[in-house]
C-alpha positions as CSV (number, residue, x, y, z in Angstrom):
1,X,61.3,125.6,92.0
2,X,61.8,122.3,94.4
3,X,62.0,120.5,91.1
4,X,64.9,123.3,89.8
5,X,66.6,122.4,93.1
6,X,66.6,118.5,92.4
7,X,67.5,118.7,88.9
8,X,70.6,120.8,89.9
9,X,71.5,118.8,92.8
10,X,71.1,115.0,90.8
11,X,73.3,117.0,88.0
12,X,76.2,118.4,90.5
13,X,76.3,115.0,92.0
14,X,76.8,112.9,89.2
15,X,79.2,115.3,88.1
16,X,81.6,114.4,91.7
17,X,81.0,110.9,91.3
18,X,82.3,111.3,87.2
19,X,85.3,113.1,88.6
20,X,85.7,110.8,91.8
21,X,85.4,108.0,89.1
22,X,88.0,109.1,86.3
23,X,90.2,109.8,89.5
24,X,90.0,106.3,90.9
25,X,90.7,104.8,87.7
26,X,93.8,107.4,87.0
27,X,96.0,106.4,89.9
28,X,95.7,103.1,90.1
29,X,99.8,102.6,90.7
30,X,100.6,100.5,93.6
31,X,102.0,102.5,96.8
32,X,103.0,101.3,100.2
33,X,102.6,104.0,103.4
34,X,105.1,103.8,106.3
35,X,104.3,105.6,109.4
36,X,106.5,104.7,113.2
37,X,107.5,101.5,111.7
38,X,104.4,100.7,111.2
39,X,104.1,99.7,107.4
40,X,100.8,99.2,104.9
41,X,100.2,96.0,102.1
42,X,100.5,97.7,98.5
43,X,97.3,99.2,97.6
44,X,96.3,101.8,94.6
45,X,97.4,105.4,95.4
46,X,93.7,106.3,95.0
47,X,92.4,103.9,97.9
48,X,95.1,106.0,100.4
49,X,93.7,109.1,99.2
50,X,90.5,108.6,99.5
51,X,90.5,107.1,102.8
52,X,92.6,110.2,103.9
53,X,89.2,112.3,102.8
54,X,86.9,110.4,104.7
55,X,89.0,110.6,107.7
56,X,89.5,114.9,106.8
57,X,85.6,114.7,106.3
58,X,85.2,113.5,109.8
59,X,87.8,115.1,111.8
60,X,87.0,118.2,110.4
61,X,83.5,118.4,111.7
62,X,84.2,117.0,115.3
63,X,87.4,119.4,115.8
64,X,85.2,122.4,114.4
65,X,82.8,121.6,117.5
66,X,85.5,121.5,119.9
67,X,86.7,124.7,119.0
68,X,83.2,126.3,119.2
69,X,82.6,124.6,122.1
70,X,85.0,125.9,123.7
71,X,85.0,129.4,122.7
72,X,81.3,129.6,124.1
73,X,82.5,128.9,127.8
């Protein structure tokens, strides 16, 4: 059964980095972001997006503690 669980696991995550992959590759027009005045060098749409994922895949954890921290006192 462990073995099951590996197999599946190794399968699902090649299948993410495939997609992650064909996505990178896909949107590889240049963009520039713009935020106070404060302006970004030209870099593929898919570096901005994935950077903004990381960040969501950070911030969402730490915030979700907060909250729960904070509902517990």
């Amino acid at each position: 059964m462990r073995r099951a669980k590996r197999v599946v696991l190794f399968l699902a995550a090649s299948f993410i980095a495939i997609l992650v992959l064909a996505f990178v590759l896909e949107n590889q027009q240049g963009a520039s972001l713009t935020f106070f005045g404060w302006s970004t060098v030209e870099l593929p749409v898919s570096v901005f997006l994935t950077l903004a994922l990381i960040l969501g895949l950070l911030v969402g954890p730490v915030l979700a503690l907060l909250v729960r921290g904070s509902a517990r006192r």
